[in-house]
C-alpha positions as CSV (number, residue, x, y, z in Angstrom):
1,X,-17.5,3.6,-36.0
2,X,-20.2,1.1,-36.6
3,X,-23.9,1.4,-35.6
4,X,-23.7,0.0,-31.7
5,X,-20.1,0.2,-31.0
6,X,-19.2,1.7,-28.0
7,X,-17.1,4.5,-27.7
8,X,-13.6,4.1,-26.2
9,X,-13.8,3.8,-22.7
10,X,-17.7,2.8,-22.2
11,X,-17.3,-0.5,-22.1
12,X,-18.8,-2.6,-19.0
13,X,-16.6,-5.4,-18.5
14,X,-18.4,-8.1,-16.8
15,X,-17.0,-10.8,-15.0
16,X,-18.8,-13.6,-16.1
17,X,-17.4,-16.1,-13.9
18,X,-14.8,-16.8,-11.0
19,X,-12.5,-19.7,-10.0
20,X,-10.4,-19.5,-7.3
21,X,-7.5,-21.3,-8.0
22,X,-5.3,-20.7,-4.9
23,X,-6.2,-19.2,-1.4
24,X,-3.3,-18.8,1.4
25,X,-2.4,-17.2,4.0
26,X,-1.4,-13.6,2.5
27,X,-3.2,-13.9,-1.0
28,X,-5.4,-16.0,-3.4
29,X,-5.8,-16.5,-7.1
30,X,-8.6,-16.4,-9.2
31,X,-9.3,-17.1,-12.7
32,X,-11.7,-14.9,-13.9
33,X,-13.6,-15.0,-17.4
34,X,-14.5,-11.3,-18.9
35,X,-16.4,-9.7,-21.6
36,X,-13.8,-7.6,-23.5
37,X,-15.6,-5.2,-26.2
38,X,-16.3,-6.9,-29.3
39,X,-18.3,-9.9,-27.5
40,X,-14.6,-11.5,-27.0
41,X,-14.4,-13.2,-23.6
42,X,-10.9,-13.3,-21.8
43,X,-9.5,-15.0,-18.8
44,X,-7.8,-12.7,-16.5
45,X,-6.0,-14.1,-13.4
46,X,-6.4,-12.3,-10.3
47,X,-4.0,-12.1,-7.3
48,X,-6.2,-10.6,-4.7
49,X,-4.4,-9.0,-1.4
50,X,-4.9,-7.3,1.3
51,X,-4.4,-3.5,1.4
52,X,-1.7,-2.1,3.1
53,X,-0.8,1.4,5.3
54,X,2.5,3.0,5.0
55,X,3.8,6.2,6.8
56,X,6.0,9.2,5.7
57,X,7.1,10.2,9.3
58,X,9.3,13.3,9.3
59,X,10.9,14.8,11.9
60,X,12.0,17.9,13.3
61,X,15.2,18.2,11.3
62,X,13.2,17.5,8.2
63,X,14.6,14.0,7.8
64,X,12.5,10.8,6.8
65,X,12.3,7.9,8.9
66,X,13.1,4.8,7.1
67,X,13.4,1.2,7.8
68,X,16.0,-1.0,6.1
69,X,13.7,-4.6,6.0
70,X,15.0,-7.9,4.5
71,X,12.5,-9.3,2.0
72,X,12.8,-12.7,1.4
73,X,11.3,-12.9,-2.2
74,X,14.1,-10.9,-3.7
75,X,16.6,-12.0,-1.3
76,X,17.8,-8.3,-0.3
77,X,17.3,-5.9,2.3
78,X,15.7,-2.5,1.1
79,X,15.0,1.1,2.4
80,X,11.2,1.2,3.0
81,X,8.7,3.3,4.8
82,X,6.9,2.2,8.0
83,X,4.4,-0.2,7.1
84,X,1.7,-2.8,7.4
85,X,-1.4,-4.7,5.8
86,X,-5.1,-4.1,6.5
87,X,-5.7,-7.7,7.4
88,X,-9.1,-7.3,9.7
89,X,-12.6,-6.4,8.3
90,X,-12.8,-3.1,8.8
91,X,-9.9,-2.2,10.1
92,X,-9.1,1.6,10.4
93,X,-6.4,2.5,7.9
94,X,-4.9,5.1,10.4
95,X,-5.3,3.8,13.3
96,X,-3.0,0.9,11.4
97,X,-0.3,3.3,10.5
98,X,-0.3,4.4,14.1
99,X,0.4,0.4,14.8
100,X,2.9,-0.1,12.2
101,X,4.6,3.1,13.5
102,X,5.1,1.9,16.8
103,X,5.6,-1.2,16.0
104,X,8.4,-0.4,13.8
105,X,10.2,2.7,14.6
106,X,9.0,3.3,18.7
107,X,7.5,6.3,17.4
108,X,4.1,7.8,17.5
109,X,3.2,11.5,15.3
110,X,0.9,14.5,17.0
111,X,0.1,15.1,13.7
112,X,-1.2,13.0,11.0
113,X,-2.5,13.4,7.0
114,X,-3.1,11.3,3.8
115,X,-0.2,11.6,1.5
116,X,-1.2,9.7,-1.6
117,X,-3.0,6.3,-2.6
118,X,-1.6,4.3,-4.8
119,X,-2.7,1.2,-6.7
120,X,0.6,-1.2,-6.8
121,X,0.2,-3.7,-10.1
122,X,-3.4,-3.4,-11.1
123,X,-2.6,-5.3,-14.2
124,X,-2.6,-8.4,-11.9
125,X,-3.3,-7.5,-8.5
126,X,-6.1,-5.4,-6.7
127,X,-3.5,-4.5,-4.0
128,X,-3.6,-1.1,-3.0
129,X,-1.8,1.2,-1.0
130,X,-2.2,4.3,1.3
131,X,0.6,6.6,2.2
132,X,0.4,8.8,5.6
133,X,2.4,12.1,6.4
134,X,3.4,12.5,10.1
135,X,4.4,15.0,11.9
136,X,5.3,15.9,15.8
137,X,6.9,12.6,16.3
138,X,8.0,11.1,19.6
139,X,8.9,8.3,21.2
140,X,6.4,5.0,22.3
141,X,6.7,1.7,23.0
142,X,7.8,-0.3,20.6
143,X,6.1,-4.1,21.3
144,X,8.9,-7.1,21.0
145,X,9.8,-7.6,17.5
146,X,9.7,-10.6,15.8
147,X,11.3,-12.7,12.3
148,X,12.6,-10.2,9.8
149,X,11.5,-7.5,12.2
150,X,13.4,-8.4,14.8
151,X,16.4,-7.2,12.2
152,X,14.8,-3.6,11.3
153,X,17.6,-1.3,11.3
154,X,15.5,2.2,11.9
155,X,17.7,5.4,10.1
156,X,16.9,9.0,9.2
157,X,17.5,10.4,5.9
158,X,16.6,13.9,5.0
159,X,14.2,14.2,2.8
160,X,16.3,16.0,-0.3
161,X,18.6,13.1,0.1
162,X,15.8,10.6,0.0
163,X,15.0,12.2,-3.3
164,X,17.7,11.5,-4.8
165,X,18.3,8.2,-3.4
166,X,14.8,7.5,-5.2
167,X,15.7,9.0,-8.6
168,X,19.7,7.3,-8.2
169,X,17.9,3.6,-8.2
170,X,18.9,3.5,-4.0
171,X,15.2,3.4,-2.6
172,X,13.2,0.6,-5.0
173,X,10.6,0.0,-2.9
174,X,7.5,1.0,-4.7
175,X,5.9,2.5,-1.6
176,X,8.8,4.5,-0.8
177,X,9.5,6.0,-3.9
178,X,5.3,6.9,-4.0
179,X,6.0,8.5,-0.6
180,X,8.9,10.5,-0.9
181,X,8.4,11.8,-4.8
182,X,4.6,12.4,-3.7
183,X,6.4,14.6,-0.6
184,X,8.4,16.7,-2.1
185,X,5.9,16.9,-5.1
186,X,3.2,18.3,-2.3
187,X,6.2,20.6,-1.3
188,X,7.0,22.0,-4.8
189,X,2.8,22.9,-5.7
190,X,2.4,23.5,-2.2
191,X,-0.2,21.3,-2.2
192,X,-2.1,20.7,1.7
193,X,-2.8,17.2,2.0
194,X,-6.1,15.1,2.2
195,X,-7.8,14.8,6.1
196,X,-6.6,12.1,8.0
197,X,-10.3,10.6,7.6
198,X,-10.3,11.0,3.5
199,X,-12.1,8.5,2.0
200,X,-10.5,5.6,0.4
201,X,-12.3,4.3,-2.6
202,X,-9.5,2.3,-4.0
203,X,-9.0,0.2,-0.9
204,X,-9.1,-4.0,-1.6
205,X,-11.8,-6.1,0.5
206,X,-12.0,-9.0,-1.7
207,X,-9.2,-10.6,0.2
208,X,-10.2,-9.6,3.9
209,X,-13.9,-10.8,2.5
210,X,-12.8,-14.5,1.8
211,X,-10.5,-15.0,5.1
212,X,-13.6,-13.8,7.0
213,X,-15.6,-16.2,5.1
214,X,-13.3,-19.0,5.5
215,X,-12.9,-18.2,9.7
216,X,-16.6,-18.3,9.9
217,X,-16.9,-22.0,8.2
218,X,-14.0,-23.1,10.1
């Protein structure tokens, strides 16, 4: 290795600049120019997102609750956990899942833990994921849904089957499958999961950032 190379995995890349190419409703893209190791400069494009909450509710019988949710951009219905984005500054990522709960299922949990985190694409997106366990459930009041919510089928699966259904290519939703394998993995090292209050380094803000920007010019 030459005299002032840095070792593998010292780098600093830098963003030198940032173009925003595209800002909507539930995303934007940016174009952003980076210093790669060498002196290079790259262009990376950017699709930043809001973070999101999903929950593993299980149930006395030690069956999952699941939602089966149509999802227009692959024009299919899929098996998915309970969930919702963090689309408020400073939202509290629990008392979301609580929301998307309720709001999905007519269920609220006694009990409640962090499962896993997950980062979904990073090699294109910062959107990021976190994955609640809850137990104790019972039933709430589930507000008036509305568009593809108003055609959430709400099912219970135990949670051996649901591992299977993940490995058999059944259950593709990406949270899912991080929620049920990360269950039963917890299960198998009997592993206690995080506090409901664990800190989440990973979580996105650039997103929530520019919409509050935007509101306050508006």
């Amino acid at each position: 290795m030459s005299e002032g190379t840095n070792a593998p995995g010292s780098h600093d890349f830098e963003t030198l600049s940032s173009e925003t190419l595209y800002s909507g409703a539930i995303l934007a893209l940016r174009r952003d120019q980076v210093r790669m190791p060498g002196g290079q400069t790259a262009e990376r494009e950017v699709i930043e997102h809001h973070g999101a909450v999903a929950v593993a509710a299980i149930d006395e019988d030690d069956s999952v609750v699941l939602i089966n949710q149509y999802r227009h951009p692959i024009g299919a219905r899929l098996l998915e956990l309970p969930a919702g984005l963090l689309d408020l500054p400073g939202e509290d990522p629990l008392a979301a899942a609580k929301r998307e709960l309720a709001e999905e299922t007519g269920l609220a949990a006694r009990e409640w833990s962090v499962l896993v985190d997950v980062v979904l694409s990073p090699g294109f997106t910062d959107e990021a994921l976190r994955v609640y366990l809850a137990r104790g459930l019972y039933e709430t009041d589930r507000p008036e849904p509305e568009l593809e919510e108003a055609d959430i089928q709400v099912l219970r699966m135990p949670v051996r089957e649901a591992v299977r259904a993940a490995l058999a290519g059944e259950i593709v939703n990406a949270t899912a499958v991080a929620g049920v394998l990360a269950l039963a993995a917890a299960r198998a090292g009997d592993v206690t999961p995080r506090a409901e209050d664990a800190p989440w380094a990973g979580r996105p803000e650039a997103f929530v950032r520019r919409k509050a920007a935007q509101r306050s010019q508006d």
